[in-house]
C-alpha positions in Angstrom: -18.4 -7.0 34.9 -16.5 -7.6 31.6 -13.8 -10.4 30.4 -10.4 -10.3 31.1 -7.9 -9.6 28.3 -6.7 -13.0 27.9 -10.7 -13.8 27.3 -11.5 -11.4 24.8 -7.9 -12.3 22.7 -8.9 -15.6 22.9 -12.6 -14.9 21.6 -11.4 -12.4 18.5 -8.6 -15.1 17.7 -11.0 -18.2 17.3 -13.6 -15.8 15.5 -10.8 -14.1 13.4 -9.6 -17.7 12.7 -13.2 -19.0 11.6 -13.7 -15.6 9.7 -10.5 -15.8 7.5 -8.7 -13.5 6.8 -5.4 -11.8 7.3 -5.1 -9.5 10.2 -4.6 -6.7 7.7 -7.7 -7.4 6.7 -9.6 -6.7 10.2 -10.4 -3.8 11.8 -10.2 -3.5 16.1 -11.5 -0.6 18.4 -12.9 0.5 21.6 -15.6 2.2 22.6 -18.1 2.9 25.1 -20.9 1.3 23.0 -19.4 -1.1 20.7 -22.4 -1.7 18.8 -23.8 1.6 18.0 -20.0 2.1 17.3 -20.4 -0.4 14.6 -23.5 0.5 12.9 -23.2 4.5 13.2 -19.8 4.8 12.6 -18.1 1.8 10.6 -21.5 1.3 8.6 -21.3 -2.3 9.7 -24.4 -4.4 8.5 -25.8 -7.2 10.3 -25.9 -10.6 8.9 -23.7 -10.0 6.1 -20.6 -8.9 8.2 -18.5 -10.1 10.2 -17.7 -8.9 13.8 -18.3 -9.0 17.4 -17.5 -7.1 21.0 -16.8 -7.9 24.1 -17.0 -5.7 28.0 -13.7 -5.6 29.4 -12.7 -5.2 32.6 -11.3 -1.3 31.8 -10.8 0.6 28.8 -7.4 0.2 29.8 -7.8 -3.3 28.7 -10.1 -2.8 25.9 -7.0 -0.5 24.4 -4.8 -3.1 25.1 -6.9 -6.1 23.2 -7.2 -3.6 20.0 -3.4 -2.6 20.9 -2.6 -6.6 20.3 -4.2 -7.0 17.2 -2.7 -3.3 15.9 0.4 -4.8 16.3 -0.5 -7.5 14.4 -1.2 -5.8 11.4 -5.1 -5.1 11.8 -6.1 -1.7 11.2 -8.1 -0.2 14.3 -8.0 2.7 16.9 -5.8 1.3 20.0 -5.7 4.2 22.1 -7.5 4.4 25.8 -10.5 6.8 25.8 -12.7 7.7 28.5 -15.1 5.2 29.6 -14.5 3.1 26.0 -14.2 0.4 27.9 -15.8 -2.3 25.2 -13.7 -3.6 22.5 -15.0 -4.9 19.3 -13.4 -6.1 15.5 -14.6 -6.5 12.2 -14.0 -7.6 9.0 -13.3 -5.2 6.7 -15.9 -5.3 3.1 -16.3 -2.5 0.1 -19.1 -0.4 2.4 -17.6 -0.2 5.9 -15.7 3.1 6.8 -12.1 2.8 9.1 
């Protein structure tokens, strides 16, 4: 079972806020597997990047977290997708693909 919505905001918003950083400067999406995700997709590197996921209860409130920080101004993928029910962010550097 996976956090609510008001968890995972509260999570990204502490580790955004101890990351730095503008919102523009963040990128948020779901997927099914967050991690692969990361390191397949956005080229993320562990250890000298900056991000994190969380399970949510749906992917309707996976899209909803990533919706919230959209808004915001981060860059990211809000939409609900099948069974992308894990939401994740990341700090944008030089070598990670949006």
């Amino acid at each position: 079972m996976g956090k609510s919505k008001s968890e995972i905001l509260n999570d990204f918003q502490e580790f955004m806020a101890k990351h730095g950083g503008k919102y523009k400067e963040w990128y948020v999406g779901t997927a099914e597997d967050a991690k692969t995700q990361l390191f397949n997709v956005h080229k993320f590197k562990n250890g000298a990047d900056k991000g994190l996921f969380r399970a949510a209860d749906s992917e309707i409130q996976a899209a909803g977290v990533a919706e919230f920080f959209t808004n915001l101004g981060a860059r990211g993928d809000d939409s609900v997708k099948r069974n992308a029910d894990q939401v994740y962010a990341y700090k944008i550097a030089p070598h990670t693909k949006q």
